[in-house]
Z-matrix of the N, CA and C atoms (Angstrom, degrees):
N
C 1 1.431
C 2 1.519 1 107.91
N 3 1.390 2 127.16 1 137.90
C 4 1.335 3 117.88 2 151.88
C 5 1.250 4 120.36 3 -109.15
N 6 1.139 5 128.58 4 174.61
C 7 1.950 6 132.28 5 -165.04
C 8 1.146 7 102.62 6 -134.46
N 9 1.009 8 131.65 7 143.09
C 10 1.817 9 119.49 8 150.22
C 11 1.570 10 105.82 9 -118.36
N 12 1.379 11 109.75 10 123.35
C 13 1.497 12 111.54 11 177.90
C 14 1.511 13 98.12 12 -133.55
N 15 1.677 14 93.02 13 159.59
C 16 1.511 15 119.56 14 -167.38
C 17 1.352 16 103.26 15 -89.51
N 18 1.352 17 120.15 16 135.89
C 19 1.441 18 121.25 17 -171.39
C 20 1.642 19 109.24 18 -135.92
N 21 1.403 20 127.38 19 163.74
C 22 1.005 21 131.47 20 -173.18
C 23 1.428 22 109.22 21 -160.30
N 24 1.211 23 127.56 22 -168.35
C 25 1.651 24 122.86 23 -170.17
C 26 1.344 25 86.66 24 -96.32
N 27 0.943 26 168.32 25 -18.65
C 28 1.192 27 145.06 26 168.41
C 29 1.947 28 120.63 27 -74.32
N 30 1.022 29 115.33 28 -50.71
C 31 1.296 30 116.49 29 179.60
C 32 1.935 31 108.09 30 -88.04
N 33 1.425 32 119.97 31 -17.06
C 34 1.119 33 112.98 32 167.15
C 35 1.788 34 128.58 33 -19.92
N 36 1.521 35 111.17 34 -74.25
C 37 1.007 36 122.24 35 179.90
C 38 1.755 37 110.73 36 -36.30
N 39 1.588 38 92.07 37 -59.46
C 40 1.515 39 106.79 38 -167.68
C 41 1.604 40 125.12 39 -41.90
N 42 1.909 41 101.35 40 -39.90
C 43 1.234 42 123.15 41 158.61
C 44 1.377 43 118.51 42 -34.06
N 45 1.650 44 103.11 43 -79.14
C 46 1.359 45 110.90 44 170.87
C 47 1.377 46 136.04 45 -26.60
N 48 1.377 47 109.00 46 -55.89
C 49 1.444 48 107.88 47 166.59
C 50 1.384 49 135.04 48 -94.84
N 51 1.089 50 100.37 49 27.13
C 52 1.898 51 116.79 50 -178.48
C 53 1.836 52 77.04 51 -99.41
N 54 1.882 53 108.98 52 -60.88
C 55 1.772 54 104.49 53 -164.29
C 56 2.009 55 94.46 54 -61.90
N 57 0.926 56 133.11 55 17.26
C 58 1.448 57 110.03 56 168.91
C 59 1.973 58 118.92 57 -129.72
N 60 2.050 59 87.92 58 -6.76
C 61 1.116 60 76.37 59 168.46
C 62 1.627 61 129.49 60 -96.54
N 63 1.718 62 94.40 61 -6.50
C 64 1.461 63 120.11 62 166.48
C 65 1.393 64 119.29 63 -73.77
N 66 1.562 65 124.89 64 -25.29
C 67 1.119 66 131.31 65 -167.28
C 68 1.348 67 102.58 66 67.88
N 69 1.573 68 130.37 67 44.69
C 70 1.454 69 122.46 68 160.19
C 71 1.440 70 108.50 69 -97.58
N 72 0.844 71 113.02 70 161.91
C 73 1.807 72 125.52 71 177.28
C 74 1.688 73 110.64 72 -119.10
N 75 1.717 74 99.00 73 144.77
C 76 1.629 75 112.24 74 -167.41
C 77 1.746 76 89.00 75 -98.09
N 78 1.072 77 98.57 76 135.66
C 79 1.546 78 93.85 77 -177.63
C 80 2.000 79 105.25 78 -139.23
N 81 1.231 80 109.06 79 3.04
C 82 1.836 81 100.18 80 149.28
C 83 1.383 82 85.81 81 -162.45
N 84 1.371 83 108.32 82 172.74
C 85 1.326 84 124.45 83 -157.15
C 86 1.412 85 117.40 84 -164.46
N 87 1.535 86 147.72 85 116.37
C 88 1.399 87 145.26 86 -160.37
C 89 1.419 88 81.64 87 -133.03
N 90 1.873 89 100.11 88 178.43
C 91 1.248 90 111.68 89 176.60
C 92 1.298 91 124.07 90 -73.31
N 93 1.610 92 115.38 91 -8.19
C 94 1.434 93 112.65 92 -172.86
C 95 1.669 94 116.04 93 -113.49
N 96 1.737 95 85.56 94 -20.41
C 97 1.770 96 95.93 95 -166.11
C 98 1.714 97 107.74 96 -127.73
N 99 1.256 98 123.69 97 161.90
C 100 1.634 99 135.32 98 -177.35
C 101 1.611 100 98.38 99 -142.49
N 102 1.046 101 107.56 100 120.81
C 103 1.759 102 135.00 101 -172.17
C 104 2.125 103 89.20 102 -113.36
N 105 1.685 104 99.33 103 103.62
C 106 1.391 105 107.34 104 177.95
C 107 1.458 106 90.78 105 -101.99
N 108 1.420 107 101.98 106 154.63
C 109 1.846 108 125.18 107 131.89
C 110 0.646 109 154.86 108 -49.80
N 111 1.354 110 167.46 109 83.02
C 112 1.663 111 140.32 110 174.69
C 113 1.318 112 144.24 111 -118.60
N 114 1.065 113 137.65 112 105.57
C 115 1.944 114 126.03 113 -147.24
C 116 1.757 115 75.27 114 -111.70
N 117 1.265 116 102.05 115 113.99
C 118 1.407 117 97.36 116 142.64
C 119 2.090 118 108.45 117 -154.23
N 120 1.281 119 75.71 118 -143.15
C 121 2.128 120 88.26 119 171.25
C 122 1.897 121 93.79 120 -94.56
N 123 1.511 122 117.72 121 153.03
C 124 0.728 123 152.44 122 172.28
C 125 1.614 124 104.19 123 -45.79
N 126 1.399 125 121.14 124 -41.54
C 127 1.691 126 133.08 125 177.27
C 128 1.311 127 101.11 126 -78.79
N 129 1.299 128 134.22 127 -45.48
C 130 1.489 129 137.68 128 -173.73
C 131 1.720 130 92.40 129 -68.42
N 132 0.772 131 112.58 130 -70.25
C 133 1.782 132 124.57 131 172.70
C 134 1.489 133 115.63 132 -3.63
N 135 1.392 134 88.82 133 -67.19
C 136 1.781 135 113.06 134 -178.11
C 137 1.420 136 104.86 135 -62.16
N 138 1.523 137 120.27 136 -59.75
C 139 1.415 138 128.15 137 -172.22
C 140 1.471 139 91.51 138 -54.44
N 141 1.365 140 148.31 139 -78.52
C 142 1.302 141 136.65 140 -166.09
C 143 1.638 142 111.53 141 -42.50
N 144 1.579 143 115.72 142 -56.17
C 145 1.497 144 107.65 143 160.97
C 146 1.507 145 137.52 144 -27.87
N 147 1.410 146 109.89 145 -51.15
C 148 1.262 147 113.11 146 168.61
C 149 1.604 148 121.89 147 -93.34
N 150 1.284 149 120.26 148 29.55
C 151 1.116 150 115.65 149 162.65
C 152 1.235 151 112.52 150 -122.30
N 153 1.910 152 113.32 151 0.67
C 154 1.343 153 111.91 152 160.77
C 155 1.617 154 104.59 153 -91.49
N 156 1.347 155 134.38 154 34.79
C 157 1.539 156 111.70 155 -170.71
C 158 1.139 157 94.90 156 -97.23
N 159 1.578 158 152.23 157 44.36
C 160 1.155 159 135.76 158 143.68
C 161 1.466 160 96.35 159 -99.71
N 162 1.010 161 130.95 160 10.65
C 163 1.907 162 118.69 161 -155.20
C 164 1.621 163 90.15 162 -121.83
N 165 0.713 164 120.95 163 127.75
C 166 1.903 165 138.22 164 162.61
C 167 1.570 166 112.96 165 -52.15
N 168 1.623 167 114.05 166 77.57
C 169 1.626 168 119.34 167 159.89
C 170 1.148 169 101.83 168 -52.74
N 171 1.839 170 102.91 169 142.10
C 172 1.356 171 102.59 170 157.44
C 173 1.549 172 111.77 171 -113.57
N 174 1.327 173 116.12 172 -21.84
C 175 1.083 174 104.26 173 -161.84
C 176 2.000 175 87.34 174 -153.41
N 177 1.731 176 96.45 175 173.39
C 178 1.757 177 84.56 176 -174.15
C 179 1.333 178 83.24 177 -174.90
N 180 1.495 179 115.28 178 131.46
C 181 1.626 180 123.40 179 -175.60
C 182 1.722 181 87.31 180 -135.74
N 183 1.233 182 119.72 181 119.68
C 184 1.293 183 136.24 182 168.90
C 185 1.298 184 126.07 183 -145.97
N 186 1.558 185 104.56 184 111.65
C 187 1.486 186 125.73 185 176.14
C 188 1.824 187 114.50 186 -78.85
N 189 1.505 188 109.38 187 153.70
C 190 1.099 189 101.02 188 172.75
C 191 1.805 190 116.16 189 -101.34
N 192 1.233 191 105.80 190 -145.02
C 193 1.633 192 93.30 191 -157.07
C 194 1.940 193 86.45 192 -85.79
N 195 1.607 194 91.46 193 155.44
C 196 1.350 195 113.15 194 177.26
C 197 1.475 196 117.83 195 -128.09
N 198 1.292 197 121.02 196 -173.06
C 199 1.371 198 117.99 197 -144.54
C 200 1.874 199 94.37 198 -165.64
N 201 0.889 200 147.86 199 106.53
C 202 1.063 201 144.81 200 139.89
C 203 1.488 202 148.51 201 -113.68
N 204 1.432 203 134.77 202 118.35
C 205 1.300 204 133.11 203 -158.83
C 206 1.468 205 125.78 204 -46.77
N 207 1.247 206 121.77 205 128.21
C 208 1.276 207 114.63 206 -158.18
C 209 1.554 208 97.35 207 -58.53
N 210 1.909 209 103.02 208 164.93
C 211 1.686 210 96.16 209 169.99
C 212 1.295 211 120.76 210 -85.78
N 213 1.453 212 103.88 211 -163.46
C 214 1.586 213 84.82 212 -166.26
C 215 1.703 214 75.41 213 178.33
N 216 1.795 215 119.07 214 153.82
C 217 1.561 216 144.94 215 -167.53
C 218 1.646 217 96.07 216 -75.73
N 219 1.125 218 124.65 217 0.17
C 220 1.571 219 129.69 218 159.78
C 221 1.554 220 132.91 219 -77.08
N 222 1.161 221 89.85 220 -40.89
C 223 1.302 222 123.26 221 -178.67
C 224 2.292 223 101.75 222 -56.80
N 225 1.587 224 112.33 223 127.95
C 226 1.164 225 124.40 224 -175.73
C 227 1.729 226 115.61 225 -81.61
């Protein structure tokens, strides 16, 4: 899943250690907004969700589980 939430000097920190106690990763970052990561189970997922509900989502693109064929010297 990624998130994009609105951040400021006050809830900054808080961010931070919600993404490390979840094991999500910040992967772009502006002055107003933080676009996180998260690979987990669907239950871990949620628990990180609701421990951002004081923090202002803006946006949230989440796929469900996938499956792809291993590669292989065929492959283009």
């Amino acid at each position: 899943m990624l998130i994009k939430v609105k951040y400021n000097k006050n809830n900054r920190k808080d961010i931070l250690e919600i993404c490390e106690i979840c094991s999500a990763e910040i992967v772009d970052m502006s002055k107003t907004h933080i676009m996180i990561q998260i690979c987990n189970t669907p239950e871990k997922i949620a628990v990180f969700r609701s421990m951002l509900s004081g923090i202002s989502v803006v946006e949230v693109a989440r796929t469900g589980t996938l499956a792809l064929p291993k590669c292989n010297d065929k492959d283009n």
